[in-house]
MARVODO-744445 format. One record per residue (C-alpha): residue in three letters; x, y, z. Coordinates in steps of 0.001 Angstrom, whole numbers, padded with zeros to 6 digits, always signed. Layout:
MARVODO-744445
ALAXYZ...
//
This chain:
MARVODO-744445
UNK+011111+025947+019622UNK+011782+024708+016232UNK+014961+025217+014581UNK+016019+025910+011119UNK+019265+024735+008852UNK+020430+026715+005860UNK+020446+025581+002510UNK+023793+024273+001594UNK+025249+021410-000795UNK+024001+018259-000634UNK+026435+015438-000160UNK+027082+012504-002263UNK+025175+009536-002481UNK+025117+006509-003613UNK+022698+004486-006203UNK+022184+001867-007895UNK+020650+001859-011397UNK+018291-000013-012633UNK+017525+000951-016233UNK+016361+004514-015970UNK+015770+004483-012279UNK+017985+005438-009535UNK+017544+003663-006013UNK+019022+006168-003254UNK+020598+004423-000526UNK+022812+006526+001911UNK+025195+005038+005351UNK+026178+007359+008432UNK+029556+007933+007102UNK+028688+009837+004218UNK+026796+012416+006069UNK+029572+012816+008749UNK+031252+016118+006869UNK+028126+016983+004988UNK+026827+020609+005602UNK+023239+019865+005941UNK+021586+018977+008923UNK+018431+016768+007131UNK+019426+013414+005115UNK+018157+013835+001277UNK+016029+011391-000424UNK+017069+010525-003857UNK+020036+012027-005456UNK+018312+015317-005949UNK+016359+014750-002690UNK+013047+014160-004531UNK+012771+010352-004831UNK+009134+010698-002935UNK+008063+012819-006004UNK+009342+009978-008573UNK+007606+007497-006813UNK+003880+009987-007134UNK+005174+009934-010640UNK+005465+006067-011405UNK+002322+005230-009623UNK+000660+007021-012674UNK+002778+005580-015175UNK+001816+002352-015309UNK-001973+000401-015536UNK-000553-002418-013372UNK+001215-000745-010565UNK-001857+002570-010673UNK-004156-000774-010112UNK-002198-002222-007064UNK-001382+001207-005452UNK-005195+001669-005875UNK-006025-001426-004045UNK-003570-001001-001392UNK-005309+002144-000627UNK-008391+000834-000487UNK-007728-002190+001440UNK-005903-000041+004056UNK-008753+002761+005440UNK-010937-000327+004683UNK-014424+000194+005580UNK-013293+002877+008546UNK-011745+003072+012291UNK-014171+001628+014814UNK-013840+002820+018401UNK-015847+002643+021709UNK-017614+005489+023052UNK-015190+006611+025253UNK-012518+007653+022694UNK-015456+009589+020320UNK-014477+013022+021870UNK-011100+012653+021152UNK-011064+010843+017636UNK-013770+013092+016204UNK-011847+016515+016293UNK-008290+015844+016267UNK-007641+019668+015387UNK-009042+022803+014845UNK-010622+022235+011694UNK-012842+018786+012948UNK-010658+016261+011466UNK-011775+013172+012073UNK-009749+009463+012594UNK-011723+008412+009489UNK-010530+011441+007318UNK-006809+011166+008866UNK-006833+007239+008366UNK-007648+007806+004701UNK-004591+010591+004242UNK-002377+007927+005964UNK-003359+005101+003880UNK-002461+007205+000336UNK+000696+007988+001945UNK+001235+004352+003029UNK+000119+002873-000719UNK+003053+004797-002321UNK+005469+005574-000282UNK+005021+003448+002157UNK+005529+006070+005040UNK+003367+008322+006975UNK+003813+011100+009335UNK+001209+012679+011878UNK+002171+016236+014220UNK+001883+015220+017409UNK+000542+018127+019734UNK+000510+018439+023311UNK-001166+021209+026154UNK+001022+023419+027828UNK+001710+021265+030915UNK+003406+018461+027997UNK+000899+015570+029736UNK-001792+015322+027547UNK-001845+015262+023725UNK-004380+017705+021879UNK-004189+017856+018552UNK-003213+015712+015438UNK-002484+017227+012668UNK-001616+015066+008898UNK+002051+015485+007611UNK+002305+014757+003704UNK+005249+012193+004175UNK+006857+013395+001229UNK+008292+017020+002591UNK+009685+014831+005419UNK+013747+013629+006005UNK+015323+012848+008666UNK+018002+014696+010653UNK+021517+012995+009899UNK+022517+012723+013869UNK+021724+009461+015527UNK+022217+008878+018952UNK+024342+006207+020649UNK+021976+003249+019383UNK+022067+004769+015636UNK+018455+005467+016339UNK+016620+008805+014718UNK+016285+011680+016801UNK+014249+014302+014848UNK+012872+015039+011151UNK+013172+017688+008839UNK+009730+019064+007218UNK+009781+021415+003996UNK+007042+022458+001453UNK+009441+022223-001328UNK+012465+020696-001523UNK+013659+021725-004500UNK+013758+025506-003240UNK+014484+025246+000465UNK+016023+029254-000013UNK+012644+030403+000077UNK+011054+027043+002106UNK+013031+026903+004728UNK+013177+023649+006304UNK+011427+023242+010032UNK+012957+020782+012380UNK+010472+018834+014929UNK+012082+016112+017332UNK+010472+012273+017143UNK+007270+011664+018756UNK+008536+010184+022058UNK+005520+010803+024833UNK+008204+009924+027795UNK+010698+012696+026327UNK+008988+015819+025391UNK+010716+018455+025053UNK+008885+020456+022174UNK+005098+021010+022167UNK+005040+019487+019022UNK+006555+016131+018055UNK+006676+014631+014607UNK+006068+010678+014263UNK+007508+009413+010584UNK+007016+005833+009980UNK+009030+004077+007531UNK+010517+000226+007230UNK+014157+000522+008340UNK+016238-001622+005616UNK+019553-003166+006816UNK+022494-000506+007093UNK+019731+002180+006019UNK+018784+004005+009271UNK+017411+006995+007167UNK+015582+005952+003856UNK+012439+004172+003696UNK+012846+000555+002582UNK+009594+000593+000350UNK+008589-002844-000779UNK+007902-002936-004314UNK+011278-000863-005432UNK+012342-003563-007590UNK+009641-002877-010212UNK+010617+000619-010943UNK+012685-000736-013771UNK+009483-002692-015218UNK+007369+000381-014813UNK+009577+001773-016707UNK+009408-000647-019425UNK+006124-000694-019901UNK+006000+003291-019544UNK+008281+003590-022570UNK+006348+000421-024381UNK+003110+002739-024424UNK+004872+005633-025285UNK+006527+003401-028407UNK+002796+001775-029421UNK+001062+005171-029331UNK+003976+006884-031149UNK+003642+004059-034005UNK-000013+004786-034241UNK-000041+008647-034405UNK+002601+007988-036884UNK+000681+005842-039120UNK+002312+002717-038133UNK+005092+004057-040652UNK+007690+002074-040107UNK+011205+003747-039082UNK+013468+004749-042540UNK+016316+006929-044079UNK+016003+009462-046406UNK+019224+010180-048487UNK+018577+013739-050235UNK+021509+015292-051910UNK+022943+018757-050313UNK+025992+020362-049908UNK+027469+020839-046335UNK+030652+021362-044704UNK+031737+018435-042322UNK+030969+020570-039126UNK+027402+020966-040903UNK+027037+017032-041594UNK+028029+016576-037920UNK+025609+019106-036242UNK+022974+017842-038831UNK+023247+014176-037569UNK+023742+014904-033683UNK+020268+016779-034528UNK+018784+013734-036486UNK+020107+011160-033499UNK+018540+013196-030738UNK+014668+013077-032934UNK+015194+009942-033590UNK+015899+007828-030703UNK+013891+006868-027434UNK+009912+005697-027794UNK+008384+009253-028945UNK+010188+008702-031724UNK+008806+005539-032774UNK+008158+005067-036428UNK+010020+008171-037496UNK+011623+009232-040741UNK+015070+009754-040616UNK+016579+012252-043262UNK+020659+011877-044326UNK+022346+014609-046410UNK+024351+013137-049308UNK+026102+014715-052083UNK+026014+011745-054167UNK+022618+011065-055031UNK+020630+013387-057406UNK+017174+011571-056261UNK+015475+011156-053254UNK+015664+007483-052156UNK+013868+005540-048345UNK+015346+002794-047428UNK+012972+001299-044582UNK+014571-000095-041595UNK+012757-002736-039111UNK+010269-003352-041328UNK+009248-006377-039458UNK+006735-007366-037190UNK+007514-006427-033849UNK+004208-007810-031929UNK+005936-010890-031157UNK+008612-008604-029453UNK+006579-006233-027702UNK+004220-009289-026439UNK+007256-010849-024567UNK+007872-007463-023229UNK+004241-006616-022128UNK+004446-010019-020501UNK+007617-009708-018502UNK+006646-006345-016948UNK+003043-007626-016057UNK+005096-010620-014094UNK+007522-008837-012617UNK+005530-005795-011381UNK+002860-008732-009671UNK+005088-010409-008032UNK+007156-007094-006324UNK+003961-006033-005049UNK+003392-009926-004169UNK-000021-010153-005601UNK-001777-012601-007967UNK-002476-010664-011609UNK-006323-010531-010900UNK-005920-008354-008182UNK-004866-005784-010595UNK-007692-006819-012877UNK-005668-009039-015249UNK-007783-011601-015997UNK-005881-015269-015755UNK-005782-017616-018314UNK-008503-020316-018846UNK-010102-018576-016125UNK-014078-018097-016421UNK-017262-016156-014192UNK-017649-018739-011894UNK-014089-019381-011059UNK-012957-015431-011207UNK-015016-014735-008047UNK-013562-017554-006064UNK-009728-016561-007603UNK-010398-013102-006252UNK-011686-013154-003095UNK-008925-015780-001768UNK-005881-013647-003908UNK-007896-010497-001876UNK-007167-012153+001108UNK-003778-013958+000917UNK-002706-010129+000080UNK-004911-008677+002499UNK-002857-010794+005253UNK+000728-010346+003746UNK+000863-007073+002401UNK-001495-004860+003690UNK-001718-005833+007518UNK+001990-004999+007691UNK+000631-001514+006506UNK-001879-000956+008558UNK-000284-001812+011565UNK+002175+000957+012069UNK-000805+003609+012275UNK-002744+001440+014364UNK+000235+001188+016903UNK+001011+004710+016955UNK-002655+005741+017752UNK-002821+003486+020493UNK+000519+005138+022217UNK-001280+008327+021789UNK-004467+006812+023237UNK-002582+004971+026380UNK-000797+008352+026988UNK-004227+010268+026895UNK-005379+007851+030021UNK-007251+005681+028203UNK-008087+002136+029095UNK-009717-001201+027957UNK-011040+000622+024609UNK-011808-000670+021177UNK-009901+000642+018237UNK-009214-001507+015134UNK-009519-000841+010974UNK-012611-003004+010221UNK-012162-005151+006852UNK-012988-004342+003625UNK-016625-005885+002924UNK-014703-007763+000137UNK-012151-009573+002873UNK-015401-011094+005169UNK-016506-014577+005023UNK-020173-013997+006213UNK-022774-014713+004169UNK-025922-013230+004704UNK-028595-015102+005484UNK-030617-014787+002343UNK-027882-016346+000728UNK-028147-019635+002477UNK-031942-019039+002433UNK-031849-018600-001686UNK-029266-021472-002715UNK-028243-023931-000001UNK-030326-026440+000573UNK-031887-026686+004404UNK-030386-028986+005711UNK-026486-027404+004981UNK-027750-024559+006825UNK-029426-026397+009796UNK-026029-027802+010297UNK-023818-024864+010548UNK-025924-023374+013497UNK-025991-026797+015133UNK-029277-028422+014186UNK-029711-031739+012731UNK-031737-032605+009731UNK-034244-033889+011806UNK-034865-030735+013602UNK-036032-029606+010555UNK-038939-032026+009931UNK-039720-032674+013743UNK-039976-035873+014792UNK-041669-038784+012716UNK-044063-041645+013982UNK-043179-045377+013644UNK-043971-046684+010393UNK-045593-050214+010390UNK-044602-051883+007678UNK-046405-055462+007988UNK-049619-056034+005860UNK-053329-054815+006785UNK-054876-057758+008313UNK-059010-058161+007602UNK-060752-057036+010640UNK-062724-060133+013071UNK-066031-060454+012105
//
């Protein structure tokens, strides 16, 4: 049976900062006199929710998390016949390995976790039923056994109100150990002294994303504002000094941070009889903003390890012609670092499930995105390479092509005898 914790305080954890972003990072220790039996995520245990967040937040990293998903399901699972009963209802509702491969790879393109229910009959010997987990409601339990390994995972609908969601504790997917009729399998990348928290790849662009979140916010703000450019306005009044102060804590909170780009600030004075601007930054900031835009475009392409065009940035000096070539090999040096280390994991677990099921000597693989293949079709070669370049890469020599040729003889015509 499952078993439930009660709410209680969370415990402290540690973080580093990066600009405005928080990393969570958490050791055994810390959790030794804590009163909750699941490990939070993030300070206020909803790090998997800032991550949805920041995929939206910036062109660049939307672009790469898009790709990533796409280049993960790829074109489908392909199985042999023998595994078609099985893969094409995994629960009561018809789910298919195709549908729960695509939930998987959104999961993995974030967050770089995902989590499947494992379900087994009642005699615990044959697995039924796979149900999709969204990997965000799921933490780990705190207690590790004697090899610091994870020994069960926490799921809740909401996190932030676990009074009224009440967390559900499954044990870890473990086909020689069952215990429960339901396991839970949660994949995640262990960092080094992290046994809990996911060690998601591209965490060092947060910052950037950032950046270049609050650089839109500052360009869009300077446009709805008229591309006014940032003043103070003396006007003469007469206030008390707790006034003046409660008037200027109210000015500095409207007029700092990127929505307030371009924004007229107003000062009270009691020495002026006439209203007088004084514009501040009145120069040109493109320069600026340029280095800026640059530096987050860099930095977010190489944490997610990818050449710029696979985002859709167009290189430099770069034309048609050359674009296609520049894409389909960046496509694939990613395709091989990055996103087989993703796909992998699932691929791995299914087969565990499939090899506990009785199966043997089947097929089951992600095929490649039609963009990763190095085929050509054959009216292609037929259209614009010549013959004889074709003839040779199924074996034939140019001569096959023309068949074979008689003797030439190149001496003179002699008059016949008469």
């Amino acid at each position: 049976m499952a078993r439930t914790s009660k709410p209680k305080t969370a415990p402290q954890i540690t973080h580093v900062n990066l600009a405005e972003v928080k990393l969570p990072e958490i050791r055994p220790s810390q959790l030794r006199y804590t009163v909750n039996d699941w490990v939070p995520y993030g300070e206020s245990n909803n790090f998997p929710d800032y991550l949805i967040k920041s995929a939206r937040k910036s062109p660049i990293h939307s672009s790469f998390i898009n790709t990533r998903q796409n280049l993960i399901k790829g074109e489908g699972v392909t199985y042999s016949d023998d595994l078609a009963a099985f893969l094409e209802a995994l629960d009561e509702d018809g789910c298919t390995i195709n549908e729960l491969c695509e939930q998987v790879a959104t999961d993995l393109s974030i967050l770089e976790t995902f989590a499947v229910a494992v379900r087994y009959d009642g005699t615990r010997k044959n697995i039924i039923h796979l149900d999709y987990i969204d990997s965000s409601m799921v933490r780990p339990d705190k207690n590790l056994d004697e090899l610091g390994k994870i020994q069960g995972y926490w799921v809740c609908a909401d996190w932030s109100n676990t009074t009224i969601n009440v967390p559900t504790y499954f044990e870890k997917f473990n086909p020689s150990k069952v215990k429960q009729t339901t396991q839970l399998y949660f994949y995640h990348k262990r960092g080094l002294g992290q046994p809990f928290l996911p060690d998601v790849s591209y965490l060092s662009a947060l910052g950037y994303i950032e950046l270049g979140y609050e650089l839109s916010k500052y360009s869009l703000n300077s446009v709805l504002n008229g591309f006014f450019a940032s003043g103070i306005m003396s006007v003469k009044a007469n206030m008390t000094e707790e006034q003046k102060g409660d008037f200027q804590r109210a000015v500095k909170n409207s007029f700092q941070g990127s929505e307030n780009a371009s924004k007229l600030m107003v000062v009270v004075s009691e020495d002026v009889d006439t209203v007088k601007i004084e514009p501040l930054n009145a120069g040109d900031n493109t320069p600026m903003l340029n280095a800026l835009d640059e530096l987050v475009t860099k930095n977010i392409c190489t944490a997610h390890q990818g050449n710029p065009i696979i985002a859709s940035i167009q290189t430099d000096g770069s034309t048609l012609g050359s674009d296609g070539k520049l894409y389909r090999d960046s496509l694939e040096i990613y395709y091989n670092t990055v996103i087989k280390n993703l796909q992998n994991p699932f691929i791995r677990f299914m087969k565990k499930v499939l090899d506990f099921n009785g199966f043997k000597e089947y097929e089951f693989e992600i095929a490649s995105s039609a963009l990763m293949t190095k085929d050509i079709p054959d009216w292609v070669l037929q259209d614009y390479i010549q013959p004889k370049v074709v003839a040779a890469m199924y074996g034939f020599k140019e001569e096959d092509l023309t068949g074979p040729q008689e003797p030439q003889n190149n001496a003179p015509d002699m008059p016949l005898a008469a």
